[in-house]
C-alpha positions in Angstrom: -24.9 23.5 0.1 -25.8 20.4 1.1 -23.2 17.6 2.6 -20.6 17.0 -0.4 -21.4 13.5 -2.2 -18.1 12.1 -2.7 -16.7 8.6 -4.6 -14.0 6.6 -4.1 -12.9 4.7 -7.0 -10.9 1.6 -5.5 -11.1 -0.7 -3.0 -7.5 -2.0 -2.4 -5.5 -0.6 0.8 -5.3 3.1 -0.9 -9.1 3.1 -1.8 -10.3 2.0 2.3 -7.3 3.9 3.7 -8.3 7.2 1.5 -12.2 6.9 2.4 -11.8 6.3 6.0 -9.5 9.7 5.9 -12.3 11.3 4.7 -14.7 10.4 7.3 -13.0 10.9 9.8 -12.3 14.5 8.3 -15.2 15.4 7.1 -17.8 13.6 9.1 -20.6 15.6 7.1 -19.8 14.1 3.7 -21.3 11.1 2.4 -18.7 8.9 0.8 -19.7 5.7 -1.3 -16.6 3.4 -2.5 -16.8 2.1 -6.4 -14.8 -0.9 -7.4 -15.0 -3.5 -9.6 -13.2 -6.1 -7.1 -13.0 -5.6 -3.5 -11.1 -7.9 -1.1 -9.6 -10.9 -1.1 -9.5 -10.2 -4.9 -7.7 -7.0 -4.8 -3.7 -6.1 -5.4 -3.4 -5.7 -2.2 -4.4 -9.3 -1.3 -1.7 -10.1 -2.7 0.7 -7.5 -1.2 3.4 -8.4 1.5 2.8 -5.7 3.8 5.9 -5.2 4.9 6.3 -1.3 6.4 9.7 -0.4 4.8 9.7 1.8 2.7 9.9 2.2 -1.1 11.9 5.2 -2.7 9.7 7.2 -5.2 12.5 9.3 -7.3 10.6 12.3 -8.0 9.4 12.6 -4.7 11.4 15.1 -1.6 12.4 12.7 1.0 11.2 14.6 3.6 7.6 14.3 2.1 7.9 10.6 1.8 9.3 10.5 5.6 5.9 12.2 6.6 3.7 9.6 4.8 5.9 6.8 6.2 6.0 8.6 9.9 2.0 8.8 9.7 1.6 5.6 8.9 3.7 3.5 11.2 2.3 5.6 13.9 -1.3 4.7 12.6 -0.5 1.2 12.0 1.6 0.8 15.7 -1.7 2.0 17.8 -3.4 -0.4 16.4 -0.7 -3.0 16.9 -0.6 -2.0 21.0 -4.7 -2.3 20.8 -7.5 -5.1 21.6 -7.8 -5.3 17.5 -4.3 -6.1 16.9 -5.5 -9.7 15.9 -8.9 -8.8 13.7 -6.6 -6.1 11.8 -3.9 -8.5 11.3 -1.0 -6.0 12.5 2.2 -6.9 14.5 5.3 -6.0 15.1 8.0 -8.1 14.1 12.2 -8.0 14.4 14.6 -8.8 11.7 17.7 -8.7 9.3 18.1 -6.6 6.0 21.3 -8.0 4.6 23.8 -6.9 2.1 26.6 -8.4 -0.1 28.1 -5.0 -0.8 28.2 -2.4 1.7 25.3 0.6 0.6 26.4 3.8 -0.2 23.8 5.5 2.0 25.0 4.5 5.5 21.0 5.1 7.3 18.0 5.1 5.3 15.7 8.1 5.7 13.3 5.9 7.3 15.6 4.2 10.3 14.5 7.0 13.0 11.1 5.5 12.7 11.3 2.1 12.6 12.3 0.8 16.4 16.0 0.3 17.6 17.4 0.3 13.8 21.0 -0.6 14.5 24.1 -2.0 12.7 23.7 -6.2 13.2 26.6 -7.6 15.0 29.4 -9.8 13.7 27.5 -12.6 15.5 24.3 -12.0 14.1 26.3 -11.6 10.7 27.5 -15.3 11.0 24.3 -16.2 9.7 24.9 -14.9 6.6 27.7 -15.5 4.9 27.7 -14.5 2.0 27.0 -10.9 3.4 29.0 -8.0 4.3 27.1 -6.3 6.3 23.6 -5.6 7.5 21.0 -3.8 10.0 18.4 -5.2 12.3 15.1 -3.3 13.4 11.7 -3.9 14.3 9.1 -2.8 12.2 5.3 -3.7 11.6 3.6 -6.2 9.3 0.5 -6.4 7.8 -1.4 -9.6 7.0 -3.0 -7.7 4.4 -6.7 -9.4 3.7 -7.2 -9.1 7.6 -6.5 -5.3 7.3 -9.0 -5.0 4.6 -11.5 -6.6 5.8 -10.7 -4.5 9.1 -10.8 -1.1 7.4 -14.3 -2.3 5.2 -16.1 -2.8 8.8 -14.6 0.3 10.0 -15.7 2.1 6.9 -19.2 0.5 7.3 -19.6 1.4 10.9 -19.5 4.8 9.9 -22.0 4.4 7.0 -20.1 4.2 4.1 -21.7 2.5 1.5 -20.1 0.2 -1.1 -20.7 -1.4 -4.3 -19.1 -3.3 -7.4 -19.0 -1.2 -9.8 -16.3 -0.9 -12.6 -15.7 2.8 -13.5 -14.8 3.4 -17.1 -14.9 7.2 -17.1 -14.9 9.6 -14.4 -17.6 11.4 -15.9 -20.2 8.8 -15.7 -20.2 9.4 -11.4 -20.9 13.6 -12.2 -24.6 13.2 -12.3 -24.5 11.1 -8.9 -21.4 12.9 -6.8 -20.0 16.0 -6.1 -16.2 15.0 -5.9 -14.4 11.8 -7.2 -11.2 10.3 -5.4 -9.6 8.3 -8.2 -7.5 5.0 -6.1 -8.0 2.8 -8.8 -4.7 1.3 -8.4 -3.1 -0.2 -12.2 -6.5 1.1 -13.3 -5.4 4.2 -13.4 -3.6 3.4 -16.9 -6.7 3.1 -18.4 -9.6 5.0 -16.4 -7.4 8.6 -16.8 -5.0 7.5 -19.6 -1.9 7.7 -17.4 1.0 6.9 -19.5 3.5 7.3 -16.9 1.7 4.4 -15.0 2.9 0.4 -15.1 2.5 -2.5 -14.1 5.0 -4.3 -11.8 4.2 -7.7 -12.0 5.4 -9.5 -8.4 4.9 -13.0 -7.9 5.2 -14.1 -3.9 4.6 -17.5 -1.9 2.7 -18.0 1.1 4.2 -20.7 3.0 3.8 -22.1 6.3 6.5 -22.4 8.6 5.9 -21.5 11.9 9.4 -21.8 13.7 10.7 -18.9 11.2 10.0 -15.4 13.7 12.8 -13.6 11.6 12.1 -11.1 8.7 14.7 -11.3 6.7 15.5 -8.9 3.7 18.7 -9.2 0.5 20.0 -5.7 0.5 18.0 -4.9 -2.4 15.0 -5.7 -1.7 14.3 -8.8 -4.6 14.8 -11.3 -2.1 12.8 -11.5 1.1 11.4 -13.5 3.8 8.6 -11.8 5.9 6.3 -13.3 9.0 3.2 -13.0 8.9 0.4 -14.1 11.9 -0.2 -17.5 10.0 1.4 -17.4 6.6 5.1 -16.4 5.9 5.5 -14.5 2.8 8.4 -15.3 0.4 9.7 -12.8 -2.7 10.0 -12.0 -5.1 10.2 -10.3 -8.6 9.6 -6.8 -10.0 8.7 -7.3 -13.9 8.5 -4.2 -15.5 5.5 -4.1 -18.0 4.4 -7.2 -17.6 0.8 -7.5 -17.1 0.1 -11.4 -16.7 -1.4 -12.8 -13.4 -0.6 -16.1 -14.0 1.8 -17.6 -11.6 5.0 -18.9 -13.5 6.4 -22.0 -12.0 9.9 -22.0 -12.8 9.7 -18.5 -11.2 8.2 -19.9 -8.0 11.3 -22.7 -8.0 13.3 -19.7 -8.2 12.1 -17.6 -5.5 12.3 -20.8 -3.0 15.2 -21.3 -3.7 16.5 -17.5 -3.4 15.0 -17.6 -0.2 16.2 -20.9 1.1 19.5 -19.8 0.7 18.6 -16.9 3.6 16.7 -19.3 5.8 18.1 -23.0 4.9 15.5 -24.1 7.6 12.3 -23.2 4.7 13.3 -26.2 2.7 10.9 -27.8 5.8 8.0 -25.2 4.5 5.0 -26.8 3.9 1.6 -25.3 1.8 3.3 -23.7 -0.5 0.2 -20.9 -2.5 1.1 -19.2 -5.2 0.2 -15.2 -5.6 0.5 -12.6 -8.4 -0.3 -8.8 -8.2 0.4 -5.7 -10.0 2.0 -3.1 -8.9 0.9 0.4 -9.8 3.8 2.1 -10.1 4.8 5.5 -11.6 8.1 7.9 -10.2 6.1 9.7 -8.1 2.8 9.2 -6.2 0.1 11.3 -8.2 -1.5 12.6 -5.0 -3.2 15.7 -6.5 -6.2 17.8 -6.8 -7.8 18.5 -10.7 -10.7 20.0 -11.9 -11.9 18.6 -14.9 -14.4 20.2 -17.4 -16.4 19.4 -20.2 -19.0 21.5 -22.0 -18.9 24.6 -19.4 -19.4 21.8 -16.5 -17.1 20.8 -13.8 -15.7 17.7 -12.2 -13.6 17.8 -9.3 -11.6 15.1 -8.4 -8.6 14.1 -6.3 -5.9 11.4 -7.8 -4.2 9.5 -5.1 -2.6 6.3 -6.8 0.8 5.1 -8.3 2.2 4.1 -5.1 3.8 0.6 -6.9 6.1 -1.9 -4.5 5.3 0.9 -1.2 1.8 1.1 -1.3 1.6 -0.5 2.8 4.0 1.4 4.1 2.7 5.1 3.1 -0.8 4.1 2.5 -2.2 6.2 5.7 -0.2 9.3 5.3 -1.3 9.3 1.6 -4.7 8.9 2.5 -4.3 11.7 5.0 -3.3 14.2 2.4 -5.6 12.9 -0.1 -8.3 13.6 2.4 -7.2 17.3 2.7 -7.2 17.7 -0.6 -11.0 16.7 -0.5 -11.6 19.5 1.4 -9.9 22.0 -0.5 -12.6 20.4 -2.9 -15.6 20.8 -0.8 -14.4 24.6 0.1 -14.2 25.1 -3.5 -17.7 23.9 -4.0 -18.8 25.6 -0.7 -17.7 28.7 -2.5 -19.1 27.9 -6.1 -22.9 27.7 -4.2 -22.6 30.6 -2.6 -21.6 32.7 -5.2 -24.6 31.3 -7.4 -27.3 32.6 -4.7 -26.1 35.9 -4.9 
């Protein structure tokens, strides 16, 4: 057969992430990415891009350790690279802080992050109104660099992309041989996923240089992270809620949250405003289908749902959604064979 047309739908960090997997998998295949906004008008524009990890329930830890593993590995060459700067990716040291003691005393994550340790009663001073906490170093993306990093990767190796806003799978059949669905909260309404919904988080971008610290509540709600130019401040998790409109009161209530962790942002300065859904579901849907509709075929390859951790697994989910592509194109490969016979 001739080289398997494929098309991503979705442009945000899972979308680029997924397509460059595919390329650099599957050299052959011609992959053209669909979506009706690309960046700096995406979710993940809006994301912190933080690499610690979110828990999906219905997911085996070990699987979710692999996706995490892959990524930070991916994201930490790049990091210790000439492009660190254009891809917006660093390393950066911090707190995550808690006012009760967690039941799980290491997270499955802390033999990947660098020199995860308890913090000391020194560093603890700091804090308060904390029990306890631990200090590592992880990685940080300054997430519209990144895209815009992965779209001229992505380009280099002719991968062609348009606006386009997908309302049904099946109208990409006549044009492509397999469809990778990374449509993000689109999901809910391009494949009907009722298991798919919006968080809604609202964040600040401030700038204050002299803060080199992440710093991160216990649960997660409540965070300061340092970017390159811009420090992000969160944050909220609204269940259902599907409004993009930044809510003031909600933005006095997040500076505040985090003003109580770094008393030294009351000196912040440029405060923006950001709101993004997350697509969030139990589990990742990371899985192959094969739709069909009047005796004809569609094959495509879900890989969305990835809510508040989208960042921090976004290359080992690509990875596997990649593989899955080619269990496509073998499965194609076969179908054209069988029909010379």
């Amino acid at each position: 057969m001739a080289a398997p047309k494929v098309a991503v739908v979705g442009a945000g960090v899972i979308g680029l992430s997924t397509a460059l997997c595919i390329m650099e998998t599957y050299p052959s295949c011609s992959v053209t990415i669909l979506s009706e906004q690309f960046s700096p008008n995406t979710t993940s524009d809006v994301a912190a891009g933080m690499l610690i990890p979110h828990t999906y329930p219905d997911t085996p830890i070990h699987v979710q350790k692999q996706w995490f593993k892959d990524t930070f590995t991916y994201l930490f060459a790049i990091s210790n690279s000439a492009e660190a700067s254009e891809a917006g990716i660093h390393l950066v040291s911090g707190w995550q802080v808690f006012k009760n003691t967690p039941k799980e005393e290491l997270p499955f994550w802390s033999d990947v992050v660098l020199g995860f340790r308890p913090m000391s009663k020194a560093e603890l001073q700091k804090f308060p109104q904390h029990q306890s906490g631990q200090a590592f170093t992880t990685l940080k993306c300054d997430c519209p660099p990144y895209l815009l990093w992965l779209e001229k990767r992505l380009k280099a190796t002719g991968v062609q992309m348009y606006p386009r806003k997908v309302a049904d799978l099946w109208e990409l059949h006549s044009k492509y041989d397999i469809i990778v669905n990374c449509a993000g909260i689109g999901a809910h309404k391009l494949v009907g996923d009722k298991n798919l919904l919006p968080v809604r988080g609202q964040v600040l971008k401030v700038h204050a240089p002299w803060v080199k610290n992440f710093i991160r509540d216990g649960d997660g709600l409540t965070y300061i992270y340092p970017g390159i130019h811009r420090i992000t401040l969160g944050g909220t998790r609204e269940a259902e809620n599907w409004s993009l409109s930044p809510d003031p009161g909600t933005t006095k209530d997040i500076f505040n949250r985090c003003c109580s962790l770094e008393p030294s942002l009351w000196g912040a300065q440029d405060i923006q405003v950001k709101v993004g859904l997350r697509p969030s579901r139990q589990c990742v849907r990371l899985q192959r289908e094969v739709l069909s509709q009047g005796g004809v075929k569609l094959w495509v390859v879900h890989n969305y749902g990835h809510g508040a951790g989208g960042f921090s697994v976004h290359r080992g989910t690509a990875k596997e959604a990649a593989c899955l592509v080619g269990e496509c194109i073998a499965s194609l490969q076969r179908s054209s064979s069988r029909a010379k016979l």
